[in-house]
C-alpha positions in Angstrom: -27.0 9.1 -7.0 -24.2 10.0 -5.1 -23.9 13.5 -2.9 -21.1 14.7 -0.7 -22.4 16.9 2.1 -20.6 18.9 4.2 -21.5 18.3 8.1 -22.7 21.4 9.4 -24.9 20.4 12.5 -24.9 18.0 15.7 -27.0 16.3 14.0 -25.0 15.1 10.8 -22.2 14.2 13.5 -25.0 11.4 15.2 -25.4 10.6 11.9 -20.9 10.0 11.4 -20.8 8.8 14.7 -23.6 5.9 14.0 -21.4 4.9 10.6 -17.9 4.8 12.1 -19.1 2.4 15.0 -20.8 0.0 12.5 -18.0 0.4 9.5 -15.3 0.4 12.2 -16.7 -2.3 13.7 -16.9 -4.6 10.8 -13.9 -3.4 8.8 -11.1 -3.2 12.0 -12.1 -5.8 14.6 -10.4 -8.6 12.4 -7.2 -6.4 12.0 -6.6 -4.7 15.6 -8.7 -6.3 17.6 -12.0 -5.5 19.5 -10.9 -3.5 22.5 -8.2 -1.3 20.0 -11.3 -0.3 18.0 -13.3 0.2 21.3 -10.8 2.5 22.0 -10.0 4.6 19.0 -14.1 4.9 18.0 -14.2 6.8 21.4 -11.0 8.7 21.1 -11.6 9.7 17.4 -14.7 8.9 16.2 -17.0 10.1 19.0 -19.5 12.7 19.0 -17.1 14.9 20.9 -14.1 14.0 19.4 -15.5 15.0 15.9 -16.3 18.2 17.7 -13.5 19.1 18.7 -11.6 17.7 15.4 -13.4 20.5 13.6 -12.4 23.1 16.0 -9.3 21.9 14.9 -9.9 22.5 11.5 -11.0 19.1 10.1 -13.7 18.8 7.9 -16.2 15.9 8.0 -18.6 15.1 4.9 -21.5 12.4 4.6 -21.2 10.2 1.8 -24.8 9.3 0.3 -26.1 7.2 -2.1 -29.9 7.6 -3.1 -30.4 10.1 -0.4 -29.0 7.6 2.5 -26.0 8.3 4.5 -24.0 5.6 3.9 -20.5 6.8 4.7 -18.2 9.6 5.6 -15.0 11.8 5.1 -12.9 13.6 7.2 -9.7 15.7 5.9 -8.2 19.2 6.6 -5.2 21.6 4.8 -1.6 20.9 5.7 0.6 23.3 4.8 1.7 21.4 1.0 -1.5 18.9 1.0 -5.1 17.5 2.4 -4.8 15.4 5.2 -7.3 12.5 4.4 -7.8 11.7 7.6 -11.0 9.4 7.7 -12.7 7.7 4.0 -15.8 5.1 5.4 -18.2 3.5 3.5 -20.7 0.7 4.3 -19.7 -2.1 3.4 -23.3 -2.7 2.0 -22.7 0.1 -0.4 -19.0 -1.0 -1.2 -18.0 -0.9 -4.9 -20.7 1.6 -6.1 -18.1 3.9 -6.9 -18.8 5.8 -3.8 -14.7 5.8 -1.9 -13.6 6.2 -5.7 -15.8 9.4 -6.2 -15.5 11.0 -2.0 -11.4 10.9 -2.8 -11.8 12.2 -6.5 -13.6 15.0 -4.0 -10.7 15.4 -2.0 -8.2 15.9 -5.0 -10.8 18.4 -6.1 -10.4 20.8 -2.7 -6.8 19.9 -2.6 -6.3 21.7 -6.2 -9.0 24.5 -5.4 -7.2 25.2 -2.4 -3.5 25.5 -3.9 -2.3 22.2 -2.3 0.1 19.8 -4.0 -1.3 16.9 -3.4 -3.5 14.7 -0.9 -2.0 12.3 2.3 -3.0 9.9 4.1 -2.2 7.2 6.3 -3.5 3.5 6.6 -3.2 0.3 8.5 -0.3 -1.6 7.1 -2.8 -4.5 7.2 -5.7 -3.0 5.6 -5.0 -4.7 2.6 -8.2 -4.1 0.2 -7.8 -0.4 1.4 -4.0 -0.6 0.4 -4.4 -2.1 -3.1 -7.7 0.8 -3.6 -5.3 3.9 -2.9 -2.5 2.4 -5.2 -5.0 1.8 -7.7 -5.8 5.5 -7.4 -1.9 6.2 -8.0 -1.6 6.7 -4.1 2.0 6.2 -3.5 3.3 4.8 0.0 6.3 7.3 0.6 6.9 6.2 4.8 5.6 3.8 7.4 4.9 5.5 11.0 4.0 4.0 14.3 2.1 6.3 16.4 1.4 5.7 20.3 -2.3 6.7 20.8 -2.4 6.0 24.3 -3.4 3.3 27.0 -0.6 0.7 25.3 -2.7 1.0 21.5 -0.6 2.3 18.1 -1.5 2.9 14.9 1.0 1.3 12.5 0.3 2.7 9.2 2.0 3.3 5.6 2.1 6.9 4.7 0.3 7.7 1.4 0.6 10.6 -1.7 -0.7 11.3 -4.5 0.6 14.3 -6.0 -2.0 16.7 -8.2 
């Protein structure tokens, strides 16, 4: 069974914090490199980066399957649409429906909440992540290069689906 549970507590973050650095890890390495992923897990995906990410109005959920956390999202209201910011899941517990159901999720608080649509923004060289979104009638709509610091970018598509 799948649940979607909103993190609430320091300890739910450990929990996020644990996933990113073994789903980052596995999943990025090949495409940016060790010391770019290094990097980013402690700039975004760190115990106090998370923290302050919700201060900033970002919402993080645990993905579980059968009770075990085996992934996690992250997204938070623009002004027209949700910003899905982070989607992880295991790689162990890939293709269990889990990504397909956590974004089906997202659409779900986009149209509670009076949004238009959901964003996002991937590696241009994540291509199994690519051809999932488009499958989900994601749209690319822009491509954006972003300096995050000590000579790293992020050189993403920009994604829609409208709702």
């Amino acid at each position: 069974m799948i649940e979607i549970v909103k993190a609430t507590t320091d300890q739910q973050l450990v929990i996020i914090e644990q996933l990113a650095e073994k789903i980052w890890k596995a999943h990025y390495i090949p495409i940016i490199g060790t010391k770019q992923v290094d990097y980013m897990l402690d700039k975004f995906q760190s115990f106090t980066a998370m923290k302050q990410q919700i201060l900033d109005g970002l919402e993080y959920y645990e993905l579980k399957f059968n009770k075990e956390s085996v992934g996690y999202i992250g997204f938070k209201n623009e002004e027209e649409t949700v910003f899905l910011s982070k989607v992880y899941v295991d790689a162990d517990y890939r293709g269990k429906s889990i990504g397909k159901k956590a974004i089906q999720f997202v659409e779900k608080q986009a149209k509670d909440r009076g949004k238009k649509g959901v964003r996002l923004t991937v590696n241009k060289y994540n291509e199994n992540s690519i051809a999932v979104y488009k499958k989900m009638n994601f749209e690319v709509v822009d491509e954006v290069v972003a300096d995050i610091g000590q000579g790293y970018v992020m050189d993403d598509y920009v994604l829609i689906k409208n709702i």
